[in-house]
N, CA, C and O atoms as a GROMACS GRO file, in nm:
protein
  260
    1UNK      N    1   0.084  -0.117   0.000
    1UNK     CA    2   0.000   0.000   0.000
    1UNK      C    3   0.090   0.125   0.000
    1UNK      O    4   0.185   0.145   0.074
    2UNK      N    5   0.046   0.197  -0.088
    2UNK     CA    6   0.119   0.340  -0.086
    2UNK      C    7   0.058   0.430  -0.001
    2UNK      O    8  -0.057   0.424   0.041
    3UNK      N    9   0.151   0.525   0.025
    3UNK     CA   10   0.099   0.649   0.165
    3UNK      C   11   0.127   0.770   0.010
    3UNK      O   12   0.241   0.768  -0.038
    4UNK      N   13   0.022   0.863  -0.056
    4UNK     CA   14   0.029   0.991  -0.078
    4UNK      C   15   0.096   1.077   0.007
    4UNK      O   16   0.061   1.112   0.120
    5UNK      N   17   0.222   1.116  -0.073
    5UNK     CA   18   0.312   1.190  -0.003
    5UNK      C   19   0.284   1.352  -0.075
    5UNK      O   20   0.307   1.371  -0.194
    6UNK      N   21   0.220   1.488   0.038
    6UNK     CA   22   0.190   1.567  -0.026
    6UNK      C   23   0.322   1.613  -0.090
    6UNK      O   24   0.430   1.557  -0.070
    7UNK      N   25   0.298   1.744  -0.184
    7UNK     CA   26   0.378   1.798  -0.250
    7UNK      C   27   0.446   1.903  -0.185
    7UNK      O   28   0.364   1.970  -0.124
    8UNK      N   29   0.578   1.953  -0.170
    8UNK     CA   30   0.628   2.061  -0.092
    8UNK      C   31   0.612   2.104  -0.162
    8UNK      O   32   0.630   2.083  -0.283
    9UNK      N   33   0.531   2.264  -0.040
    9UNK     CA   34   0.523   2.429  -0.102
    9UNK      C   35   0.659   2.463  -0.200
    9UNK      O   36   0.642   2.534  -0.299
   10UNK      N   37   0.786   2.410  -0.169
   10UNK     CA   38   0.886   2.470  -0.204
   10UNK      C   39   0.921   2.458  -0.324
   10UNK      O   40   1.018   2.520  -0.367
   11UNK      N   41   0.838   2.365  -0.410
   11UNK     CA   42   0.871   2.314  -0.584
   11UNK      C   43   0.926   2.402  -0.639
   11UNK      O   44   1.025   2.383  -0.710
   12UNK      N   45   0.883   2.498  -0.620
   12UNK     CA   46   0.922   2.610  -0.719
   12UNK      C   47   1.058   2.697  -0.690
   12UNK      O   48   1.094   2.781  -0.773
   13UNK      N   49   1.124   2.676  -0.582
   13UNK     CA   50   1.193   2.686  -0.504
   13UNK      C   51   1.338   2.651  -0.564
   13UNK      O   52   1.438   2.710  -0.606
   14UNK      N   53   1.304   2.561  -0.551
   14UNK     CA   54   1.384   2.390  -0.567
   14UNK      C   55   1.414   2.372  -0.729
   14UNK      O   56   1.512   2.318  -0.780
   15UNK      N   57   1.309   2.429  -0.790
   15UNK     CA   58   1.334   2.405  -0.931
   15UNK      C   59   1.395   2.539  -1.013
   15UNK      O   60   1.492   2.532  -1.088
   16UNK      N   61   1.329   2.648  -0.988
   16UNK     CA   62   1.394   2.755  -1.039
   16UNK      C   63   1.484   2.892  -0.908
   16UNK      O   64   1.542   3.000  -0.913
   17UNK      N   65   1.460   2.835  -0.852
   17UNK     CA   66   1.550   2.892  -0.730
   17UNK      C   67   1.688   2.927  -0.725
   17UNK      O   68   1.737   3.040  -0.716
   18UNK      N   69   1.768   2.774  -0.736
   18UNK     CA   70   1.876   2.782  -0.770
   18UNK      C   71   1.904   2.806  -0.867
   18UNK      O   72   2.019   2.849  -0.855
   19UNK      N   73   1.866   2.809  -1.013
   19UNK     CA   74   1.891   2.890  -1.130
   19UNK      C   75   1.906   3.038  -1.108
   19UNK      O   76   2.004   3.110  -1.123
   20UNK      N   77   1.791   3.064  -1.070
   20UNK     CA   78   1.783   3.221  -1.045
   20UNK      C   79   1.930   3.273  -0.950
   20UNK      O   80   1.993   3.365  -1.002
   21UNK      N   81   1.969   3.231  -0.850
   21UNK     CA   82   2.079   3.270  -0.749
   21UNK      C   83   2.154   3.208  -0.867
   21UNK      O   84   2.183   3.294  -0.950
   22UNK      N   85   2.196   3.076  -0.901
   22UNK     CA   86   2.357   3.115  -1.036
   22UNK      C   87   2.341   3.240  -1.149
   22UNK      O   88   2.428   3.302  -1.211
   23UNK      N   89   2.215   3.252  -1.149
   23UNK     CA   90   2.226   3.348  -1.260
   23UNK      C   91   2.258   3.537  -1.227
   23UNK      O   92   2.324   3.624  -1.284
   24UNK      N   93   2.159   3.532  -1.090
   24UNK     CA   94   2.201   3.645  -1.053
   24UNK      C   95   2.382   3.631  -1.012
   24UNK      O   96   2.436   3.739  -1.038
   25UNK      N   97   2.469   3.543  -0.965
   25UNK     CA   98   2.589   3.472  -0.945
   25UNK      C   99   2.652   3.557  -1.054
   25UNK      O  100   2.741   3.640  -1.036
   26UNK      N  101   2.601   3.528  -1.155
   26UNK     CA  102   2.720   3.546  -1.251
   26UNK      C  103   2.689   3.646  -1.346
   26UNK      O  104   2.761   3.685  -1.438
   27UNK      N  105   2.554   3.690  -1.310
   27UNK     CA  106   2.576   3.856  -1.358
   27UNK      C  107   2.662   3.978  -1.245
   27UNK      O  108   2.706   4.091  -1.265
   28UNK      N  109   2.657   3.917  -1.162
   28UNK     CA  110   2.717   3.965  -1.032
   28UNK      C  111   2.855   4.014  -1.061
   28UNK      O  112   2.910   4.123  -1.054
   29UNK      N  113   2.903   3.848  -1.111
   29UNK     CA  114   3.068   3.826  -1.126
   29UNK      C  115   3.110   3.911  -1.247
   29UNK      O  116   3.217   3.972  -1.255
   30UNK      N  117   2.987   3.908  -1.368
   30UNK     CA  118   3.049   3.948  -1.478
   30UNK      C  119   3.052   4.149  -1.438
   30UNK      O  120   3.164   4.195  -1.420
   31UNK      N  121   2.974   4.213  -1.432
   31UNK     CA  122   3.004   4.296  -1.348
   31UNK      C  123   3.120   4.366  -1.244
   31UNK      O  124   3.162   4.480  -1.222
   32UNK      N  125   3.145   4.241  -1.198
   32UNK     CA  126   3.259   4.292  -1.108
   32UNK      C  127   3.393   4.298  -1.202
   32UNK      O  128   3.478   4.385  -1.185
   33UNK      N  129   3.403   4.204  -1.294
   33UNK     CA  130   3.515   4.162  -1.398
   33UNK      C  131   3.516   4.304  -1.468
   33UNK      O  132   3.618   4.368  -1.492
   34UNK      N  133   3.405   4.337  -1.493
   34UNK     CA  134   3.436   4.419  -1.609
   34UNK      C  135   3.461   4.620  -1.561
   34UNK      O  136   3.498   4.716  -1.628
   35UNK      N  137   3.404   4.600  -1.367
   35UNK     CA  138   3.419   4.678  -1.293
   35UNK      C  139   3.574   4.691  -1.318
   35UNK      O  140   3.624   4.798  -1.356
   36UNK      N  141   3.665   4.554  -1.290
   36UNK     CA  142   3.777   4.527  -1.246
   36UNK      C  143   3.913   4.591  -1.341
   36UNK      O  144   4.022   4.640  -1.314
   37UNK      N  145   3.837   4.558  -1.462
   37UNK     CA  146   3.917   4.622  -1.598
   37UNK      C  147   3.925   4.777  -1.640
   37UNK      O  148   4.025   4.824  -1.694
   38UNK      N  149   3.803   4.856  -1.610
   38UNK     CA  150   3.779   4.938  -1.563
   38UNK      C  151   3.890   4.974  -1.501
   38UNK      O  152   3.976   5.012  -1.580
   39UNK      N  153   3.918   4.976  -1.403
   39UNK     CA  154   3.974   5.015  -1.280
   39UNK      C  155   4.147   4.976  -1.338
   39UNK      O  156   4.230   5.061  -1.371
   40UNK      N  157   4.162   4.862  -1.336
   40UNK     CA  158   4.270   4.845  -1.416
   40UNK      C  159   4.307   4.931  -1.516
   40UNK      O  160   4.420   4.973  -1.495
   41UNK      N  161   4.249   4.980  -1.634
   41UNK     CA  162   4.292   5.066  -1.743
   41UNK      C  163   4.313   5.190  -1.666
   41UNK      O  164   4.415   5.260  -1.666
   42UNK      N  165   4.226   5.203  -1.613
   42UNK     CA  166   4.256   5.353  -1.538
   42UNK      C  167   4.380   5.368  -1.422
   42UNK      O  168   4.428   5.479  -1.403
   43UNK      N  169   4.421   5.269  -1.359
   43UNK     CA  170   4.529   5.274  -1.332
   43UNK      C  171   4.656   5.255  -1.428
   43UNK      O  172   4.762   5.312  -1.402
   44UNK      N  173   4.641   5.171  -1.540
   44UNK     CA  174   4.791   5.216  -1.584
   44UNK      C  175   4.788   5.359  -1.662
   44UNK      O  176   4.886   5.422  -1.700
   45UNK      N  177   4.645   5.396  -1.678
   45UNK     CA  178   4.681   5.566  -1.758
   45UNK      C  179   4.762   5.621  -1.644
   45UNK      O  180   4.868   5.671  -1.680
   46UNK      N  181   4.733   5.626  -1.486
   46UNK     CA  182   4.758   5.731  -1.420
   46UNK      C  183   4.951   5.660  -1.404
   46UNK      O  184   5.027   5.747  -1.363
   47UNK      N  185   5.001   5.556  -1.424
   47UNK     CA  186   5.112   5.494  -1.445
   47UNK      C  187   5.190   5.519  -1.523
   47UNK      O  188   5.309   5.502  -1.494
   48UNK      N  189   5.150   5.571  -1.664
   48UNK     CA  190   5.208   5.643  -1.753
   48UNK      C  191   5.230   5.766  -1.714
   48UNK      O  192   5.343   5.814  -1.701
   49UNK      N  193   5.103   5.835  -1.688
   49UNK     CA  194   5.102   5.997  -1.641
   49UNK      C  195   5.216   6.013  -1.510
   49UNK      O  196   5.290   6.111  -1.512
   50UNK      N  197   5.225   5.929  -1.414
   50UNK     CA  198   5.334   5.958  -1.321
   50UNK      C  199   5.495   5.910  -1.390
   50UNK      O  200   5.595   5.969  -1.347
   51UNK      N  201   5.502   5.854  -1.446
   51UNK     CA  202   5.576   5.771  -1.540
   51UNK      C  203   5.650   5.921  -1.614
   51UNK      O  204   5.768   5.952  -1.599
   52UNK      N  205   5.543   6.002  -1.697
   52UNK     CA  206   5.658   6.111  -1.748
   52UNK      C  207   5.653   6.201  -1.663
   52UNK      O  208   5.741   6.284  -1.685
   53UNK      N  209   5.559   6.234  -1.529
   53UNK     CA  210   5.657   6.323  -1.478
   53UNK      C  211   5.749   6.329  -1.382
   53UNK      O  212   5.787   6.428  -1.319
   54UNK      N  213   5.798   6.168  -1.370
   54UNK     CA  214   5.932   6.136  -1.337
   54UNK      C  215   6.064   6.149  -1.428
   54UNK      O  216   6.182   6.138  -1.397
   55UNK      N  217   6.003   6.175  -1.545
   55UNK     CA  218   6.080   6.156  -1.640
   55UNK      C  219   6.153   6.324  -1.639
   55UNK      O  220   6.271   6.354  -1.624
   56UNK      N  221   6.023   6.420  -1.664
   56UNK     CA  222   6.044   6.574  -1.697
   56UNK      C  223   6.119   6.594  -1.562
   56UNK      O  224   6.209   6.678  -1.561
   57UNK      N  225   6.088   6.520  -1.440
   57UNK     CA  226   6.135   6.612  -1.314
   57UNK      C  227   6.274   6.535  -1.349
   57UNK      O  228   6.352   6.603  -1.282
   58UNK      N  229   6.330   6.463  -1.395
   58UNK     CA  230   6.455   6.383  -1.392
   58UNK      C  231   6.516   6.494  -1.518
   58UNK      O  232   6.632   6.528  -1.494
   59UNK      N  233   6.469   6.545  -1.625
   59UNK     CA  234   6.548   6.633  -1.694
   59UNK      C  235   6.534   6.752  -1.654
   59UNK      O  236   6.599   6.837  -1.714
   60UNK      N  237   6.443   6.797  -1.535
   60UNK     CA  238   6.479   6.906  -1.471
   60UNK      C  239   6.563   6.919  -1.385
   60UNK      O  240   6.608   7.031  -1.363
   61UNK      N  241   6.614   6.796  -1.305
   61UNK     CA  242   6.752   6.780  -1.228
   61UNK      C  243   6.859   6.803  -1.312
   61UNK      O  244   6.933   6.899  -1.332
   62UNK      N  245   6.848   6.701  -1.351
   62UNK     CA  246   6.978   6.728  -1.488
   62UNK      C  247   7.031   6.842  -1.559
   62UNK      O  248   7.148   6.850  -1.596
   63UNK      N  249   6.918   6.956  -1.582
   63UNK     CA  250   6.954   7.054  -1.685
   63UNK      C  251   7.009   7.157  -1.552
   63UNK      O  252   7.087   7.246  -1.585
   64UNK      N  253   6.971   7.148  -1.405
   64UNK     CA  254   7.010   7.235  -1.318
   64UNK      C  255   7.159   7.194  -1.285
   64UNK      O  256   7.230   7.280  -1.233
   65UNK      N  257   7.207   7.089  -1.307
   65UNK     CA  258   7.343   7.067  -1.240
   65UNK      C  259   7.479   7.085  -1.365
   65UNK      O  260   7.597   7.071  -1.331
   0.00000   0.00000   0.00000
């Protein structure tokens, strides 16, 4: 004899739930990646920019001595 086992409230849960959290996951991540590059490019501009004026202050030593 079988016992009817009801259905958990949570089906829906269970089935598209965890899709939904990987998906929000990895719009999350892709976001942060592309935050990350961002941030990256903009640091090596300011790397260059300190870059020559180490350079100009180094031929301004030079041309004084």
């Amino acid at each position: 004899m079988r016992v009817a086992v009801p259905r958990s409230q949570y089906v829906w849960l269970r089935t598209w739930g965890l899709r939904l959290i990987f998906f929000f996951a990895y719009a999350m991540m892709m976001l942060t990646i592309s935050e990350q590059g961002r941030i990256i490019h903009t640091q090596q501009m300011l790397i260059r920019q300190l870059y020559q004026n180490v350079v100009e202050l180094t031929k301004a030593r030079l041309s004084r001595h």
